[in-house]
N, C-alpha and C positions, 0 to 999 in steps of 0.2 A: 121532189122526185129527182132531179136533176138527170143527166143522160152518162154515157161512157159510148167508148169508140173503140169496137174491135177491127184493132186496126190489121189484123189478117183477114179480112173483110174490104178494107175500106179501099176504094179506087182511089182518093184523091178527087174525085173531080168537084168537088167546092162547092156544092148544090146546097148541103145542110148551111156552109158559111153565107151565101148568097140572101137564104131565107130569115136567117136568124136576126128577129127586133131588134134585139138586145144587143149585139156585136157578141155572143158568147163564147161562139165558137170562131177558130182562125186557125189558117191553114200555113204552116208552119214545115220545110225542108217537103216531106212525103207525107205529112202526118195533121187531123185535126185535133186541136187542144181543145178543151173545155174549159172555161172559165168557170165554175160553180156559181160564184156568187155574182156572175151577171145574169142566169140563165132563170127564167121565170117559169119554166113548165109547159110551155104553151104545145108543145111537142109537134111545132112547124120540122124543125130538121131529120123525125123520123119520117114523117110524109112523105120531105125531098131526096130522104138516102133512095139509089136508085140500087142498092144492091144488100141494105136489108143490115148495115154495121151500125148502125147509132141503135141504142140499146137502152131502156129506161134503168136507173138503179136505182132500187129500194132506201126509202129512209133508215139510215143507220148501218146499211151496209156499201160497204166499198167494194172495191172489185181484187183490191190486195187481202180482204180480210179472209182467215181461214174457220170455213162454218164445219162446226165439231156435234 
């Protein structure tokens, strides 16, 4: 599944990093990164978004890809 981060959304405030097992996501200048291939699915960091930005993305699609 792995997740994405709209970051015109996202406060900053570190709750999805805090929860995540894995160390997957990390909070970096204003912004959270995703690590892909630490991130196991477990979908703690959508629970702790408190404003609704961490977002599941589909197998095989990215967030840059353009659906025709």
């Amino acid at each position: 599944m792995a997740v994405r981060i709209d970051h015109g959304r996202c406060c900053s405030c570190g709750g999805c990093v805090a929860v995540c097992p894995r160390g997957a996501l990390e909070l970096k200048a204003l912004y959270v990164i995703v690590n892909e291939k630490l991130c196991n699915d477990c979908a703690l960091c959508l629970r702790a978004c408190p404003v609704g930005a961490i977002l599941p993305e589909a197998p095989g699609i990215r967030r840059n890809d353009e659906i025709r």
